[in-house]
C-alpha positions as CSV (number, residue, x, y, z in Angstrom):
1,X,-21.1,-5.2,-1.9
2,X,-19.2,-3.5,-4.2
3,X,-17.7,-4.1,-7.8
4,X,-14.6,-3.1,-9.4
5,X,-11.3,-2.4,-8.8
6,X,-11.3,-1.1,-4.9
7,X,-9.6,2.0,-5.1
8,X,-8.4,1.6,-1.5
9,X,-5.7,-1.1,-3.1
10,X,-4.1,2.0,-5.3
11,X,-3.9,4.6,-2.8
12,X,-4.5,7.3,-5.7
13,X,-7.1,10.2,-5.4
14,X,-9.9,9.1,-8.0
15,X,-13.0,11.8,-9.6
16,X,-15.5,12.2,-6.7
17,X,-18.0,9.9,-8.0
18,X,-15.6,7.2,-9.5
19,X,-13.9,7.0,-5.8
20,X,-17.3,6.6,-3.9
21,X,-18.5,4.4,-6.2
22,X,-15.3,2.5,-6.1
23,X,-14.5,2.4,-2.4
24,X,-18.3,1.9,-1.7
25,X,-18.4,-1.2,-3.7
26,X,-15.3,-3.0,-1.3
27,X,-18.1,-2.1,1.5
28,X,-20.7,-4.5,0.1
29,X,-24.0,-4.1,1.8
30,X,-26.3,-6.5,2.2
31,X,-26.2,-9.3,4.3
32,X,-27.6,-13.1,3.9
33,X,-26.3,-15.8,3.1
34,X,-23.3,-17.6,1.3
35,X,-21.4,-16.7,-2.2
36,X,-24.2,-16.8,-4.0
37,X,-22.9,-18.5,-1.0
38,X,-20.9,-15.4,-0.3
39,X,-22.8,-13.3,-2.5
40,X,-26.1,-13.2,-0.1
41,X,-23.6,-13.0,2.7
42,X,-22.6,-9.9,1.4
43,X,-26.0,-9.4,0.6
44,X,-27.9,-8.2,3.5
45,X,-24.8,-6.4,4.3
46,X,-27.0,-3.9,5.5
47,X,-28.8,-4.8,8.6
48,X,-28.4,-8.7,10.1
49,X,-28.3,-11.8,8.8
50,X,-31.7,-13.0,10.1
51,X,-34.7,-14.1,11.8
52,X,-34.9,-17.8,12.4
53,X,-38.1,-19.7,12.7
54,X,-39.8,-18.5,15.2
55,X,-39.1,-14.9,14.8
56,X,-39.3,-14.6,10.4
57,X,-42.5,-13.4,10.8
58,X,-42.6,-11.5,14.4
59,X,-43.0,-8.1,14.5
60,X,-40.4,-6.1,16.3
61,X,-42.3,-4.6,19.4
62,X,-39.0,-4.2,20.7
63,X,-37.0,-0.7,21.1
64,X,-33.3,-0.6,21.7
65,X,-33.0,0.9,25.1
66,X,-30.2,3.9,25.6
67,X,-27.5,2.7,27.8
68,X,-26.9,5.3,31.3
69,X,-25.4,8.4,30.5
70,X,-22.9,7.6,33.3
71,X,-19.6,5.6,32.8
72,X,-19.1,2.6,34.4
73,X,-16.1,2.4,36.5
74,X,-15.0,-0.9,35.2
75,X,-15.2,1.1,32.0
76,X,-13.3,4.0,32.7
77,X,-9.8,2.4,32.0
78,X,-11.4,2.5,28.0
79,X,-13.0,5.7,28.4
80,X,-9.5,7.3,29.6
81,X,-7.2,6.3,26.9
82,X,-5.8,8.7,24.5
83,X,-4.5,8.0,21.2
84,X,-1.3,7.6,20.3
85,X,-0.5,8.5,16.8
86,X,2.1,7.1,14.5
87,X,2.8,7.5,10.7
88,X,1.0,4.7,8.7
89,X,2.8,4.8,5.8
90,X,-0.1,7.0,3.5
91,X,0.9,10.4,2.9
92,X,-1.3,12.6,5.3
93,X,-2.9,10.1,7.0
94,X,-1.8,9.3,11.2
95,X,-2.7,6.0,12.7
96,X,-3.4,5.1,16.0
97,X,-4.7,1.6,18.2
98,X,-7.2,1.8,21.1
99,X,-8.5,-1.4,23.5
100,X,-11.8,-2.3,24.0
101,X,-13.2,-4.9,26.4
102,X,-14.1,-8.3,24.5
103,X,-16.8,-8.6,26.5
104,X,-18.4,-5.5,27.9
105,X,-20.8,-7.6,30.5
106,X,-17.0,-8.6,31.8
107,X,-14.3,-5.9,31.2
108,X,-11.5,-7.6,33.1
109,X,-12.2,-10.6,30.7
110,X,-9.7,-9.2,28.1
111,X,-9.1,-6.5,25.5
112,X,-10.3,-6.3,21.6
113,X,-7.5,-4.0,19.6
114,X,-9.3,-1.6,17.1
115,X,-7.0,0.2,14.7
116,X,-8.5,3.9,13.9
117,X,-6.3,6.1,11.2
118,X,-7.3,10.2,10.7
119,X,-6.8,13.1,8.4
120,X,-6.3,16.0,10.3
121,X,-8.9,18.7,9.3
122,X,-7.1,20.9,6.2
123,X,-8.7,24.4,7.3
124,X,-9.8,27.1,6.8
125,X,-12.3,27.3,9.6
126,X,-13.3,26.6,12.5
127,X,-12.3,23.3,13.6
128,X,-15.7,21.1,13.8
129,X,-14.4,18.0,16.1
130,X,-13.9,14.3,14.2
131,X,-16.5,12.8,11.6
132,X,-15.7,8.8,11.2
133,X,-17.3,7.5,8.4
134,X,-17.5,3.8,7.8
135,X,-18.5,2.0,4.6
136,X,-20.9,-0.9,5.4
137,X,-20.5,-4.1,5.1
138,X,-20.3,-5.9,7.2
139,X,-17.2,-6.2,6.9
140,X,-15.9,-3.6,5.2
141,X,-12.4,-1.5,6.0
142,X,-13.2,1.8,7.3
143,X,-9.4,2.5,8.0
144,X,-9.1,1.5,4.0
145,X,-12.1,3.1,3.1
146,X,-10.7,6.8,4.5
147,X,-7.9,6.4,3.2
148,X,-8.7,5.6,-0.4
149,X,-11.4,8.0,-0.8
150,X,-13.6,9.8,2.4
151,X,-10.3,11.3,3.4
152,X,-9.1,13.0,-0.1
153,X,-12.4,12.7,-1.6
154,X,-15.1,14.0,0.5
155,X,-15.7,17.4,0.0
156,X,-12.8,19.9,0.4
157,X,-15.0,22.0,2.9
158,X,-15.9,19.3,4.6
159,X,-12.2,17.8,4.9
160,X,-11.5,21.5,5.9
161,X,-13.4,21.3,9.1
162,X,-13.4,17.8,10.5
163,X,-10.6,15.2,11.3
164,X,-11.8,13.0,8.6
165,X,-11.4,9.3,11.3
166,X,-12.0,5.3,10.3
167,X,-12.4,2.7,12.9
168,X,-12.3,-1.2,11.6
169,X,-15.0,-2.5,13.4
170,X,-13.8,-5.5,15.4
171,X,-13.2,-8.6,13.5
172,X,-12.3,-6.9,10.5
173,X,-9.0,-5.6,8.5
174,X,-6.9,-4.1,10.9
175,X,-8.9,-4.5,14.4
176,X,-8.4,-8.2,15.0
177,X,-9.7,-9.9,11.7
178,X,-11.3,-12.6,11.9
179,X,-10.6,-15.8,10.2
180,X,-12.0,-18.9,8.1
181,X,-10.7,-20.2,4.8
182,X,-7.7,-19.5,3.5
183,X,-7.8,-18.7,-0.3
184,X,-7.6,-22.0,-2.2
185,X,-10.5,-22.9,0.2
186,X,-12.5,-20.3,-0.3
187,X,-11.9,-19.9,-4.4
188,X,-13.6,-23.6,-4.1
189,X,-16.5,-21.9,-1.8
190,X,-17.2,-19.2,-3.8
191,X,-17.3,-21.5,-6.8
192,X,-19.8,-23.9,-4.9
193,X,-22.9,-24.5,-6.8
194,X,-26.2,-22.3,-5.3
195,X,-28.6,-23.5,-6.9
196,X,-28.6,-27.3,-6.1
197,X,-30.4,-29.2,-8.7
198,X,-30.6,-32.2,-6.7
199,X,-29.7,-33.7,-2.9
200,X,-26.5,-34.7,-4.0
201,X,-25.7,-30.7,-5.0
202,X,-28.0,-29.8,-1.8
203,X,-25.7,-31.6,0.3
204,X,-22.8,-30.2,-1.3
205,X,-24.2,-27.0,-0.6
206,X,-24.4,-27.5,2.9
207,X,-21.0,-28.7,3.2
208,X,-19.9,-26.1,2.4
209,X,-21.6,-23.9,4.4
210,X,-20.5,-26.1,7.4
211,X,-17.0,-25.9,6.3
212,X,-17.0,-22.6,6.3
213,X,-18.5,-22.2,9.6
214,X,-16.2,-24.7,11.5
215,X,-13.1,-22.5,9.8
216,X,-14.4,-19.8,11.3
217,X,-14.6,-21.6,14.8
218,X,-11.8,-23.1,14.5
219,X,-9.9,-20.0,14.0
220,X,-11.6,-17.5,15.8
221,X,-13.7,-18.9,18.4
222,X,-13.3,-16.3,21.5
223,X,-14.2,-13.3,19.0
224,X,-16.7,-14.8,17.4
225,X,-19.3,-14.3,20.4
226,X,-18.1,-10.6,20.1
227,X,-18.7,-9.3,17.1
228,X,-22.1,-8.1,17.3
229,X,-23.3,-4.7,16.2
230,X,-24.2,-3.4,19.6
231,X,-20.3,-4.1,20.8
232,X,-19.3,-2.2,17.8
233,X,-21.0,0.7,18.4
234,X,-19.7,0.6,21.8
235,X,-16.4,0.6,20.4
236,X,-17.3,3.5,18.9
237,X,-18.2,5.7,21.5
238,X,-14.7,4.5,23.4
239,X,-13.3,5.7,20.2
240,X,-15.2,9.1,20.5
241,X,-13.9,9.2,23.5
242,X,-10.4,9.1,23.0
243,X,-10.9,11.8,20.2
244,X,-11.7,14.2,23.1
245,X,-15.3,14.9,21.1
246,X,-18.4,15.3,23.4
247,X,-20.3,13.9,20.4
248,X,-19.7,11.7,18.0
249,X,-20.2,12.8,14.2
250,X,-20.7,10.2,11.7
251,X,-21.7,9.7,7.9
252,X,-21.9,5.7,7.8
253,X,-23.3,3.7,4.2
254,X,-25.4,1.0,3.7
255,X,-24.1,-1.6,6.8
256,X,-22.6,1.7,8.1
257,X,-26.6,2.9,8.8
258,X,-27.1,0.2,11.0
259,X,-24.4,0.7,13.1
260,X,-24.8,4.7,12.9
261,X,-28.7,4.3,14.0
262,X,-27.6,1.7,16.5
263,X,-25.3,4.0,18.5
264,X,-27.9,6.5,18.3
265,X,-30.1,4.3,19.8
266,X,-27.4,3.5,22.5
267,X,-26.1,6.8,23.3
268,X,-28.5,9.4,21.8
269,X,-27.3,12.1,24.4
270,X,-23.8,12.2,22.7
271,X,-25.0,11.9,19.0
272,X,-23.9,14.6,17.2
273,X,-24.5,15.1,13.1
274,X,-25.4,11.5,12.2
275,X,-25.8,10.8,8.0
276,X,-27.3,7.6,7.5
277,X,-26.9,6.6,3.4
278,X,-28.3,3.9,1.9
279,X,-30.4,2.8,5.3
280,X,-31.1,-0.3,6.7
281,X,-34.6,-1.2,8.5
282,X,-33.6,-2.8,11.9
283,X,-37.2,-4.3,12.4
284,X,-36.7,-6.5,10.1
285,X,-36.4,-10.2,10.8
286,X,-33.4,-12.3,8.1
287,X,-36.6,-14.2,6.0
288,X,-37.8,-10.1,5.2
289,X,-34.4,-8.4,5.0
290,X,-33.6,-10.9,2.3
291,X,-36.8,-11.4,-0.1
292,X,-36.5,-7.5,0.2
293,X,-33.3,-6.9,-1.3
294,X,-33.8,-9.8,-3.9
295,X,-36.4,-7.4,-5.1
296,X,-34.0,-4.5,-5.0
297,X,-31.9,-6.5,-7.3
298,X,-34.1,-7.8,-9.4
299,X,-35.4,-3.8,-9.6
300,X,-31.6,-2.6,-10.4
301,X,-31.1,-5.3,-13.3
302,X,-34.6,-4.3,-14.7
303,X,-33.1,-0.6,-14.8
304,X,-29.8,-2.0,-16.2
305,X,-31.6,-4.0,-18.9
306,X,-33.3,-1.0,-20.3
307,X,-30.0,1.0,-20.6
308,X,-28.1,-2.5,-22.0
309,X,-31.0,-3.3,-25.2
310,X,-30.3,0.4,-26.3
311,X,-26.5,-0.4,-26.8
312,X,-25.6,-1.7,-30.0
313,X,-23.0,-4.5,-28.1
314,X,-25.8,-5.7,-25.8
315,X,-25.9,-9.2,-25.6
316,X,-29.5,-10.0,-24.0
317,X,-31.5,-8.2,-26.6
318,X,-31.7,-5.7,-29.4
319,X,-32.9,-2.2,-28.8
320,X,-36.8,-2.7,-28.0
321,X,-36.4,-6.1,-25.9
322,X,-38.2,-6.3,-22.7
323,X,-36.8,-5.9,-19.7
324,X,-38.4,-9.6,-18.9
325,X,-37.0,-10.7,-22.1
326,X,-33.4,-9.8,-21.3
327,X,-33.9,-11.6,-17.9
328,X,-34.7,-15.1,-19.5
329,X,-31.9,-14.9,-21.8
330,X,-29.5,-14.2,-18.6
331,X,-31.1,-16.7,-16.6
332,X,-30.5,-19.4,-19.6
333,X,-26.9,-18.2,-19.8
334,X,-26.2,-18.8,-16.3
335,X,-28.1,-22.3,-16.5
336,X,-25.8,-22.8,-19.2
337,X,-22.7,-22.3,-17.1
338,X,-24.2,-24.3,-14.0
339,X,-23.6,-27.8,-16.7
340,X,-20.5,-26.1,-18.5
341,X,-18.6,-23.2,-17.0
342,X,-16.0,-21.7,-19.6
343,X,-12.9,-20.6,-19.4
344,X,-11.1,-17.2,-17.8
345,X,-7.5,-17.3,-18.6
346,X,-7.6,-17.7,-14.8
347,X,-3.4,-18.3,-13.7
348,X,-5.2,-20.5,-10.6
349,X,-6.9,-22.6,-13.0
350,X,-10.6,-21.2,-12.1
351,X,-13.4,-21.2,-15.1
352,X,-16.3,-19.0,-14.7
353,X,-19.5,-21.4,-13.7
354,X,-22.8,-20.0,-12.8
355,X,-22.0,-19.0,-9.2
356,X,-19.4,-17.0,-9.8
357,X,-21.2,-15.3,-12.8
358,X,-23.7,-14.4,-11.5
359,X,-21.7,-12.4,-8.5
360,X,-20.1,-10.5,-10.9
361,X,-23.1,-9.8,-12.4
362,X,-24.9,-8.6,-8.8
363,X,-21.5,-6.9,-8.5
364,X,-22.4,-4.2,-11.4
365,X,-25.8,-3.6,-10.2
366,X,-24.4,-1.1,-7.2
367,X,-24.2,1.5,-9.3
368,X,-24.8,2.5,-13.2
369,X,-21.4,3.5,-13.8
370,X,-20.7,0.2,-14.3
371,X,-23.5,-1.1,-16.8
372,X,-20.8,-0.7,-19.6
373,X,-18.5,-2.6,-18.2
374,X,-21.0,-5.6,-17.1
375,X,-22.1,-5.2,-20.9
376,X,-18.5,-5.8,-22.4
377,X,-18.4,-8.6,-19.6
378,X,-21.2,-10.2,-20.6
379,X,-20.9,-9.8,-23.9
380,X,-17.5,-11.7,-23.9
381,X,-19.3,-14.3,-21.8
382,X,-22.3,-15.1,-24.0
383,X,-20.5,-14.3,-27.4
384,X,-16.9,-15.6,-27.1
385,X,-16.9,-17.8,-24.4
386,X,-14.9,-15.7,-22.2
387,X,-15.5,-15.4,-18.2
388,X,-12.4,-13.4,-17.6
389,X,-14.6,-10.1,-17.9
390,X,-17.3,-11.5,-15.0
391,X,-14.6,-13.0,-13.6
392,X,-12.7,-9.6,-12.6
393,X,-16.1,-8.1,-11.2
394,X,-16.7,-11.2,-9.2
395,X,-13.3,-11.2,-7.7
396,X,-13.5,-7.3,-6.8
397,X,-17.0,-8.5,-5.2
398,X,-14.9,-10.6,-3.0
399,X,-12.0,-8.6,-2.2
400,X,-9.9,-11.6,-4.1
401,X,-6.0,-10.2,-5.2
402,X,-4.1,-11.3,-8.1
403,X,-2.2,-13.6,-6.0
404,X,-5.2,-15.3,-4.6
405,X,-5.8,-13.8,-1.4
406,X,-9.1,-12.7,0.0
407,X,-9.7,-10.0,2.7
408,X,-11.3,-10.8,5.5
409,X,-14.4,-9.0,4.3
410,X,-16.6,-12.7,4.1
411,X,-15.6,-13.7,7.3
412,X,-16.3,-10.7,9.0
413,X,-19.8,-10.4,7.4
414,X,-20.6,-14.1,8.1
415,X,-19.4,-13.7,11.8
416,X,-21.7,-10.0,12.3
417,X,-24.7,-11.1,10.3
418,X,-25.3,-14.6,12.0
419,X,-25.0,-13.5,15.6
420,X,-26.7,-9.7,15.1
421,X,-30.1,-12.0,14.5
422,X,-31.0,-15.9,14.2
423,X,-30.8,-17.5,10.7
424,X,-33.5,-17.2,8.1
425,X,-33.8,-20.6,7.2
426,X,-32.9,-23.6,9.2
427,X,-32.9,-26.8,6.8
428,X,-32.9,-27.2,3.2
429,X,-36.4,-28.2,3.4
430,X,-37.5,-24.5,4.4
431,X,-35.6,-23.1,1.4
432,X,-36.9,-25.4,-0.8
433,X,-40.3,-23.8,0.2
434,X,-39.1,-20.6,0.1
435,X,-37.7,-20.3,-3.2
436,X,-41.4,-19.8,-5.3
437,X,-41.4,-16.5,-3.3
438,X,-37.2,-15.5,-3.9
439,X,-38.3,-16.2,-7.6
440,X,-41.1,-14.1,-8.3
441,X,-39.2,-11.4,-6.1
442,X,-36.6,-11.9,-8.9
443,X,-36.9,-14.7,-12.0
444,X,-33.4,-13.8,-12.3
445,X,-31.8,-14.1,-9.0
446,X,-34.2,-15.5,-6.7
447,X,-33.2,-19.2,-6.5
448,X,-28.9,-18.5,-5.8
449,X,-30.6,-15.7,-2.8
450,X,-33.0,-18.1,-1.3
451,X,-30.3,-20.8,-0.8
452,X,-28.0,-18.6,0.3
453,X,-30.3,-17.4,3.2
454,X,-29.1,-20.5,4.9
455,X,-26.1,-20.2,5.4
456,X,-26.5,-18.8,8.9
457,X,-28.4,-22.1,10.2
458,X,-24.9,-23.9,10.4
459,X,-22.9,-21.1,12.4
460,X,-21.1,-22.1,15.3
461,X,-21.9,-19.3,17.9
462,X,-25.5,-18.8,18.5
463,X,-27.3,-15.2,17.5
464,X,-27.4,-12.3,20.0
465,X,-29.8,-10.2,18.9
466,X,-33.5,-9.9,17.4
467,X,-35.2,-7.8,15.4
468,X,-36.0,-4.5,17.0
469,X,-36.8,-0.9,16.5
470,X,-34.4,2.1,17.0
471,X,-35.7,5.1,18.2
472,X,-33.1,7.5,19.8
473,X,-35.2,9.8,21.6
474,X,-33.2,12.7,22.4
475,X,-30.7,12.4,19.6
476,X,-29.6,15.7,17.6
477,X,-31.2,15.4,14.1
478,X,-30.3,12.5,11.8
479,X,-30.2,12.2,8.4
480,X,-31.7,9.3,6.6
481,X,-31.0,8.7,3.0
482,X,-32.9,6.5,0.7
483,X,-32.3,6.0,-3.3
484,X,-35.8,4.6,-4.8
485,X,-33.9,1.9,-7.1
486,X,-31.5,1.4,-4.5
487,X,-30.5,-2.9,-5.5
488,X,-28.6,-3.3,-1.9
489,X,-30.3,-1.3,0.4
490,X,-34.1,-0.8,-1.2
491,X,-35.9,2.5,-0.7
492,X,-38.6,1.3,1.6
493,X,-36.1,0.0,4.2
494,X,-34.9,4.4,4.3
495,X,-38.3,5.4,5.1
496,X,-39.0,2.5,7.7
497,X,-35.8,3.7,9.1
498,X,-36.7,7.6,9.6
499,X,-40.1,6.2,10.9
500,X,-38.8,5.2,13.7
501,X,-35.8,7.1,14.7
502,X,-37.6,10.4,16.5
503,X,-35.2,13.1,15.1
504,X,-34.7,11.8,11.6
505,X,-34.6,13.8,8.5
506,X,-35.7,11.9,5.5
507,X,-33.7,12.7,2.0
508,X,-34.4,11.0,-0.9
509,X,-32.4,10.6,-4.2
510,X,-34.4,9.2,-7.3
511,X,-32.5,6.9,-8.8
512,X,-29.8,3.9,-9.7
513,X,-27.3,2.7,-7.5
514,X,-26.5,2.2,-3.8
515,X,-26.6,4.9,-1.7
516,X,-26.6,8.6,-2.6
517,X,-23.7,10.7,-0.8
518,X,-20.8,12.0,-3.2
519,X,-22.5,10.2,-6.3
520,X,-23.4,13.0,-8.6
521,X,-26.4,14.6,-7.1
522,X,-25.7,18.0,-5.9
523,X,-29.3,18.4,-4.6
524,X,-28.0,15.8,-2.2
525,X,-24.6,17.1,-1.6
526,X,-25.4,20.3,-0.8
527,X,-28.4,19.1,1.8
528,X,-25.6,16.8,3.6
529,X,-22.6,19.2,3.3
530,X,-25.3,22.0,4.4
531,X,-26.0,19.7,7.0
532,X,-22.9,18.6,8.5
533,X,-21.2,21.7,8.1
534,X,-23.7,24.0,10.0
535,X,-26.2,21.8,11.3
536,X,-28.8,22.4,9.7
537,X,-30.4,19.2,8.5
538,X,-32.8,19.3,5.7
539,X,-36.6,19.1,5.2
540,X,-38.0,15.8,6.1
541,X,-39.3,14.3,2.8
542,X,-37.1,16.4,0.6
543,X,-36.2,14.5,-2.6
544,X,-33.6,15.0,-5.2
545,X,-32.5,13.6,-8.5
């Protein structure tokens, strides 16, 4: 998930660590459920949407087998393509679009478009083959994402040496989106009540969820049994292919782990220099992945809390509150909002109610750079009853324009999430049950997270995968990154991670925010730049601040 203004829609260099946090936060990164609804969808952006009944509490004695090293000759057409490239209209940048099969079980059964754009490497030096980079998500635009920041604002000796190259993953942006609600629809989704106080608002709830689910079928039925992580990083290594690059080097964030460990677990002989920021823990059933990062949240707003009560324009406690203290208060105001939302200056007509607060509020917690502006936000909120503030985070959350269009981002993290694993919750009933658990995980946000953990139960294509381990024996070296207050993406998933993958190369930042790469450590700059520029991975277990 991701907050802000994207800086992918202005197409202007920003400061290094404005532009990554910026561009990171259009990614999302979590993945779960719905708002709320979408918020939780975006929520576990990070690994898959779930484990259903039977498998929230398995243990994943399952390793992700390495596909042959050989090419199959129904796959060679794929293999044999060469790029194309074209102007795409931002200076510098060349685009290009390459086939994949839909299906990769059938590869006569029709062709998946994926739109790739590069940066040629600027020099001097040794050319060092292609590094594609993609954001997270699911969901997110990788073609947007390096062109707004990875390719003007990664490192000049980095941009020196590679092509700097984005793929959209199938089903999103540019690569054959897919498609559900259009935007009236999904301003009254994302405004749908999440935390039902009764079965009249229960049922509402799940409406919605269906409605949103049938859109999606209804619109994009064929792709949405192809959508799955696996397929993706098979796209990639077509894409790899067609780069003329006997491996494939890759610096992927939050969502982006998941599908960077994923191809290393699928093609570990042609893994190159792999950075893996902001991991994800593939082991992990939906039930886990998303009590886990309701505690990451809750951690985050605990951090945020301390830095808001020292501000003199704080509005959930003078300096001195607790941390538990400032929670109740922002609890109360949303409670508030659920019976009376207040007014935005909204041109659609759209006041701010609980749901939507509260996303914008999950919004700032990606990274501390914007504590001041969830401050002002809230402070408006609370103080003048004015959502316009939480309203603009909350619509940067969603990838919502001024004209009231929505990317595709919640679509495409719906359709990955609920068919990478089974849904977390099946019924109401289990939520209802689950929610004592999503609350002392996080007073705050615990009850919108738990009900939107079901939003996967109504999906229209069944799930594909399980949870599973990723092990990649024979990869190259990969490095795993972990930040230890990491909301989105929390700490213990990074070292669960580099547990299991056998050549990985735990770094850890200690910190706020999601994800570490290009956010103002240079401890953990210099370890990655060192790494993908000469190979030379760091120590496992060093840590930096």
């Amino acid at each position: 998930m991701h907050i802000r203004r994207n800086p992918r829609h202005t197409g202007r260099k920003l400061p290094l660590r404005q532009a990554q946090a910026q561009a990171q936060v259009s990614a999302r990164t979590a993945r779960a459920g719905g708002a709320l609804l979408a918020v939780a969808a975006l929520l576990v952006s990070a690994c898959s949407a779930g484990a259903s009944t039977s498998s929230a509490t398995a243990t994943a004695d399952v390793a992700l087998g390495a596909l042959p090293r050989s090419t199959p000759a129904a796959l060679s057409p794929y293999y044999g393509q060469k790029a194309r490239w074209h102007s795409c209209g931002v200076p510098g940048f060349e685009c290009a679009t390459l086939k994949a099969p839909l299906d990769y079980d059938k590869p006569a059964g029709g062709d998946v478009r994926l739109a790739v754009a590069r940066k040629k490497a600027t020099g001097p030096g040794k050319r060092l083959g292609s590094l594609l980079v993609n954001p997270g998500g699911p969901g997110g635009s990788a073609v947007a994402y390096v062109q707004a920041y990875a390719g003007i604002g990664y490192p000049a000796e980095v941009r020196a040496r590679y092509d700097m190259v984005a793929v959209d993953p199938r089903g999103v942006a540019r690569s054959e989106p897919v498609e559900c609600l259009d935007g009236r629809d999904m301003d009254t989704y994302t405004q749908t009540d999440s935390t039902p106080d009764d079965a009249r608002e229960t049922t509402e709830l799940v409406d919605a969820y269906k409605k949103f689910a049938e859109a999606c079928g209804a619109h994009s039925a064929k792709l949405l049994r192809h959508v799955s992580t696996v397929e993706t990083a098979r796209d990639m290594d077509v894409v790899r292919a067609a780069l003329g690059d006997a491996k494939l080097n890759y610096v992927g964030a939050s969502y982006g782990t998941f599908l960077g460990a994923t191809y290393a677990g699928l093609f570990p002989g042609r893994s190159g220099r792999l950075v893996l920021d902001g991991a994800m823990d593939p082991t992990l059933p939906a039930r886990r992945l998303n009590l886990d990062q309701t505690a990451g949240f809750e951690t985050a707003f605990q951090s945020f809390a301390k830095d808001c009560v020292q501000q003199p324009d704080c509005p959930l406690g003078a300096k001195g509150t607790p941390s538990v203290e400032a929670g109740r208060k922002l609890k109360a105001f949303f409670r508030k909002l659920d019976a009376h939302p207040i007014r935005t200056g909204d041109a659609d007509g759209r006041t701010l109610g609980e749901a939507l607060a509260t996303t914008g509020v999950i919004a700032a917690m990606y990274d501390e750079s914007s504590w001041a502006q969830l401050r002002e936000a809230l402070s408006s909120a609370m103080k003048k009853n004015d959502g316009a503030g939480l309203l603009v985070l909350a619509d940067s959350y969603y990838e919502r324009d001024g004209d009231g269009r929505y990317s595709n981002l919640m679509s495409a993290n719906a359709a990955v999430n609920c068919l990478d694993l089974p849904p977390a919750y099946d019924s109401p009933e289990e939520v209802e049950k689950a929610v004592p658990a999503f609350e002392k995980a996080s007073p705050v946000f615990g009850e919108g997270l738990a009900w939107a953990s079901l939003s996967c139960a109504y999906w229209p294509v069944g799930p594909t995968g399980e949870p599973h381990r990723i092990e990649a024996r024979g990869a190259a070296p990969i490095v795993v990154v972990g930040t230890t207050r990491d909301p989105a993406t929390p700490y213990p998933w990074a070292r669960a991670l580099a547990a299991q993958l056998s050549s990985a190369r735990l770094l850890t930042y200690e910190g706020d925010g999601h994800t570490a790469y290009g956010r103002g450590s240079a401890c953990i700059d210099s370890a990655i730049n060192t790494y993908l520029l000469r190979g030379t991975p760091p120590v496992d277990g060093k840590r930096c601040s």
